[in-house]
ROLOGU-989671 format. One record per residue (C-alpha): x, y, z; residue in one letter; residue number from 1. Coordinates in steps of 0.5 Angstrom, whole numbers. Example, Ala and Ser with C-alpha at 12.3 -4.5 7.8 and 13.67 -1.06 7.14 Angstrom:
REM residues 2
    xx    yy    zz rest  nr
    25    -9    16    A   1
    27    -2    14    S   2
END
This chain:
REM residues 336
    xx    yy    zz rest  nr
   481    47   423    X   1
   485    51   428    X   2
   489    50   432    X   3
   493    54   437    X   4
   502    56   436    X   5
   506    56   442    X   6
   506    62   442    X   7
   498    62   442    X   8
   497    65   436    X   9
   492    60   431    X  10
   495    57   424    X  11
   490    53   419    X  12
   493    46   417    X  13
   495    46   410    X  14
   494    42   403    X  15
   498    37   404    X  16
   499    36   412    X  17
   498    29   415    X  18
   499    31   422    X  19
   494    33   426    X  20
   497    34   433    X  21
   501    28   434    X  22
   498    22   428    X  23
   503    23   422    X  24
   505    19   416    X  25
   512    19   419    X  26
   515    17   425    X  27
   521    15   429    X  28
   520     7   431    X  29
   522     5   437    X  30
   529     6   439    X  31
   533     0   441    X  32
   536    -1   448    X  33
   541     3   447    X  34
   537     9   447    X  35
   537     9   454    X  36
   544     9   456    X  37
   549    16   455    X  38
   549    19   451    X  39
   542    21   451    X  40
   537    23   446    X  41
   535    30   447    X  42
   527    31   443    X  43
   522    37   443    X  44
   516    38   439    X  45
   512    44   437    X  46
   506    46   433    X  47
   509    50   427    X  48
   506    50   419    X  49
   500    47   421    X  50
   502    40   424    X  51
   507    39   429    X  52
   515    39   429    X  53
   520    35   432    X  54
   528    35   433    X  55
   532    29   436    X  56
   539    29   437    X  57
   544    24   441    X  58
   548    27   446    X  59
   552    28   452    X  60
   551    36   452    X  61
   543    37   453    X  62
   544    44   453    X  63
   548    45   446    X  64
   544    41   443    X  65
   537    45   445    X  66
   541    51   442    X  67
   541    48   437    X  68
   534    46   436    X  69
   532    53   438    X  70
   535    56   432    X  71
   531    50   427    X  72
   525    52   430    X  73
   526    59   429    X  74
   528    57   421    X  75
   521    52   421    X  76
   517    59   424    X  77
   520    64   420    X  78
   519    60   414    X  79
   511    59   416    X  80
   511    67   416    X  81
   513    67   410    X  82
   510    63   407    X  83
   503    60   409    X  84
   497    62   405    X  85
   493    64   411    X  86
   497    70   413    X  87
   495    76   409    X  88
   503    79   411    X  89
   506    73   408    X  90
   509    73   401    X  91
   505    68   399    X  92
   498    72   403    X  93
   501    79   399    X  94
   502    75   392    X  95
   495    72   392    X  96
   492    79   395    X  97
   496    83   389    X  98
   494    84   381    X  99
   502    86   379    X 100
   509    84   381    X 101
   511    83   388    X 102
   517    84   392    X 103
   519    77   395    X 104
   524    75   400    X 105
   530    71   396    X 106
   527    64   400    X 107
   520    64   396    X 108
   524    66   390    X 109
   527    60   391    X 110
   521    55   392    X 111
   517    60   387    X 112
   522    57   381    X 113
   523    51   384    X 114
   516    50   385    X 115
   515    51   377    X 116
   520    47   375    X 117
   516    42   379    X 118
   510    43   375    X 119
   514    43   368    X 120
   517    36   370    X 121
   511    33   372    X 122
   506    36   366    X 123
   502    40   372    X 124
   501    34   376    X 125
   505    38   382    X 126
   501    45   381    X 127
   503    50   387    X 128
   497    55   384    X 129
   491    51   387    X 130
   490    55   393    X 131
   483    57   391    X 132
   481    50   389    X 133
   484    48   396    X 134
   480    53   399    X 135
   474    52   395    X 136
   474    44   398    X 137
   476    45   405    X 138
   476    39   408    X 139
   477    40   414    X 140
   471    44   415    X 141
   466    41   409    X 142
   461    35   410    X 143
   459    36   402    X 144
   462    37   396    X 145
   463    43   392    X 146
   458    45   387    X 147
   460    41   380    X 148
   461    48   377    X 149
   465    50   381    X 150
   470    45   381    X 151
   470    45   373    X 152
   472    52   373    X 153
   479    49   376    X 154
   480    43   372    X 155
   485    42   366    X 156
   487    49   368    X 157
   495    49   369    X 158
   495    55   373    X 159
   502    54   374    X 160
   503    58   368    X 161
   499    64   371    X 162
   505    65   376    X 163
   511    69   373    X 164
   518    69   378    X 165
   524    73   377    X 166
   530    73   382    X 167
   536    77   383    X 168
   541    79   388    X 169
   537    83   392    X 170
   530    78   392    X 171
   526    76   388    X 172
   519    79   386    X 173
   512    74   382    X 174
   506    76   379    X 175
   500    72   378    X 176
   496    72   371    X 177
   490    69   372    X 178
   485    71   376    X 179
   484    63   378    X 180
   490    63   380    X 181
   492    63   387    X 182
   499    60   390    X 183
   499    55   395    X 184
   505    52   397    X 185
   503    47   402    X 186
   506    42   397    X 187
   514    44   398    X 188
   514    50   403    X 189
   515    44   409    X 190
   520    41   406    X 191
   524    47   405    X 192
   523    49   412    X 193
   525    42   413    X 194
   531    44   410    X 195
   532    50   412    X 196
   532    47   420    X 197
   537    41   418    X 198
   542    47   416    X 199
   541    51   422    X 200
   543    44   426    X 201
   549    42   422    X 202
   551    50   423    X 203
   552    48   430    X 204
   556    43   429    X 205
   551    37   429    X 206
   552    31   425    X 207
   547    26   428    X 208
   540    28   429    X 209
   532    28   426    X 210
   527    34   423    X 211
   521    32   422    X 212
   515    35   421    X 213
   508    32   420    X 214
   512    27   415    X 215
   517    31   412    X 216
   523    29   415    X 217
   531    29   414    X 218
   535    25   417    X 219
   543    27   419    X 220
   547    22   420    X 221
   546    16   425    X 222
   541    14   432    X 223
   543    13   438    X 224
   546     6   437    X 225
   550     9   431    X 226
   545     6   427    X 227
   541     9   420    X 228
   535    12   423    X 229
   529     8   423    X 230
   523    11   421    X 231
   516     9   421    X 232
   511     9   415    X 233
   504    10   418    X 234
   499     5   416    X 235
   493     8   412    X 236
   488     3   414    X 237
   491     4   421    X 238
   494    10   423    X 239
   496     9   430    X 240
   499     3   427    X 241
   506     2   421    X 242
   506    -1   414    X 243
   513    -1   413    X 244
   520     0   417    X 245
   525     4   413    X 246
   532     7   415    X 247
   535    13   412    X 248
   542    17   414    X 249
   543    23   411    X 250
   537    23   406    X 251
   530    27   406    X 252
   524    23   406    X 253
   517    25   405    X 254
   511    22   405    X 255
   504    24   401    X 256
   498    21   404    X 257
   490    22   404    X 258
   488    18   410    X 259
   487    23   415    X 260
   485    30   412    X 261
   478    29   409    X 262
   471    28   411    X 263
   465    23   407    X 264
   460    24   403    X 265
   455    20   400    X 266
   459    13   401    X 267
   466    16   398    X 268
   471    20   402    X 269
   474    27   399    X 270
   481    28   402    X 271
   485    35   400    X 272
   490    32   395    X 273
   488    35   389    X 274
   488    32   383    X 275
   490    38   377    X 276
   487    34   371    X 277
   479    35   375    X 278
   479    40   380    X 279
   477    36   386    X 280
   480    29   389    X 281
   483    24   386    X 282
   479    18   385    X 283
   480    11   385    X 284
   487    10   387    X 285
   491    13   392    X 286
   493    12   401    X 287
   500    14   401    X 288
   506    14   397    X 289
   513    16   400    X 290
   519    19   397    X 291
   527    20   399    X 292
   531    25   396    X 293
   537    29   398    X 294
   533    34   398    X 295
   526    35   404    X 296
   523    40   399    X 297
   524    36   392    X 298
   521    29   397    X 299
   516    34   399    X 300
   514    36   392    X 301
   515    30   388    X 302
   510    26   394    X 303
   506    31   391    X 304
   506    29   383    X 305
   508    21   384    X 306
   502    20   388    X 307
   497    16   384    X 308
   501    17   378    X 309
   501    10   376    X 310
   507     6   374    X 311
   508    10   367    X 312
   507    17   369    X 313
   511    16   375    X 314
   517    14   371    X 315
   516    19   366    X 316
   517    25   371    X 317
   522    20   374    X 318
   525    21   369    X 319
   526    28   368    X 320
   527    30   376    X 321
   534    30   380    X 322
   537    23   379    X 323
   538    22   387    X 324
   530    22   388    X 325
   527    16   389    X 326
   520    12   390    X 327
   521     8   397    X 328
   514     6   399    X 329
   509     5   396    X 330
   501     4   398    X 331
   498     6   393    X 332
   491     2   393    X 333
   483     2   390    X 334
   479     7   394    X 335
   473    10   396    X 336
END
């Protein structure tokens, strides 16, 4: 599906977006009543990575504040350019086009290494190299499953393993080995972004304030009223409606959903999560998993693997992963 940027170019909405121009698994609950008294809090939003971006900061200087703001939205935008799939001049786009190694910026060296440790950790249920599986399901724009075949061809896979990352001072520069390999980051590189914004906030010198977006989020510091931000979980069964509550202060918070990017087809809902095990949607459980880190981009990417894990796998790459990540929502339910 397209969409229109600020700045009146198109983007693509991406594997695991979830907000569509304004409905998203997170949001920012109704704010007290001391929201309306000084100081105020100053938000903006923006289309950016294939969803919408908002920033909120309390305080008395609005004009600090929007500077501030300016230079995290410019980190979000130089992050989708350099790492959405859809742009051939991205490092990704380059990555993918290319049969040998590949110069790449320093940042997506840096999610590329983290990315696979993700998908070691959690045996290749996080798998950032589906993007031709993602490209063959196409939610957004099918009415009918891919032929059986085809999707067979992706299944038990482990892609993962085609992608070969080196670093240095300079950068760092990737391959792909497999020619069923194709890179898609679009289950950490949010949450980077994300994280690459809140540093830009707190280079400002803001202690209190919210990136979000389209449910991958950071909270620095507390709200209005010096409190934890509340933040809302979307109800899968309503999407206009909350589930759950939660408070977070200097935390990441992300959430995996498959409610809202998905079309039906003979009585069953395909959704863009995709399940590596198979090559095409998970079955049979899912609807929406949040996460808390101290990182948006280990949120983003463990939302990703735990989602429709089940008890016993989701403690095992618990298990494995960087003790501050945490489950703190979970609707995992039967589906159709």
């Amino acid at each position: 599906m397209s969409r229109s940027r600020d700045d009146g170019s198109e983007y693509e909405l991406g594997r695991r977006d979830f907000l569509t121009l304004g409905i998203g698994a997170l949001a920012v609950a109704g704010l007290p009543v001391a929201a309306r008294m000084r100081p105020t809090l100053v938000r903006r939003r923006i289309p950016v990575m294939g969803t919408v971006a908002e920033i909120a900061i309390p305080t008395r200087n609005e004009a600090w504040a929007q500077r501030a703001m300016d230079a995290a939205f410019s980190e979000l935008r130089r992050v989708d350019r350099t790492m959405s799939r859809f742009r051939d001049d991205s490092d990704v786009g380059r990555l993918n086009a290319e049969s040998g190694w590949v110069r790449l910026s320093q940042d997506t060296g840096t999610v590329l290494v983290a990315s696979t440790r993700w998908a070691a950790r959690s045996t290749g249920r996080f798998d950032p190299c589906l993007g031709r599986a993602s490209a063959l399901w196409d939610v957004e724009h099918r009415r009918h499953p891919p032929a059986e075949r085809e999707v067979e061809a992706f299944a038990h896979a482990e892609l993962w393993q085609a992608l070969e990352v080196e670093t240095d001072d300079q950068g760092a520069r990737a391959r792909l080995t497999s020619p069923d390999a194709a890179v898609d980051l679009g289950g950490i590189a949010k949450g980077f972004g994300v994280d690459k914004a809140a540093e830009a906030l707190r280079s400002f010198g803001v202690v209190n304030g919210l990136v979000n977006v389209g449910g991958d989020l950071v909270a620095l510091g507390t709200d209005l009223s010096g409190e934890p931000w509340r933040i809302g979980v979307r109800d899968p069964a309503s999407p206009d409606g909350l589930a759950a509550t939660l408070s977070a202060s200097d935390e990441a918070v992300a959430t995996s959903g498959d409610y809202l990017s998905y079309f039906r087809h003979g009585g069953r809902r395909y959704h863009h999560l995709l399940d590596p095990a198979t090559g095409g949607p998970y079955v049979g459980y899912g609807r929406s998993l949040t996460v808390g880190a101290a990182r948006c981009l280990d949120a983003d990417a463990a939302a990703t693997a735990l989602f429709a894990g089940g008890e016993t796998e989701s403690a095992r790459i618990l298990g494995r992963a960087p003790g501050d990540i945490r489950i703190i929502h979970d609707l995992m339910e039967a589906t159709t």
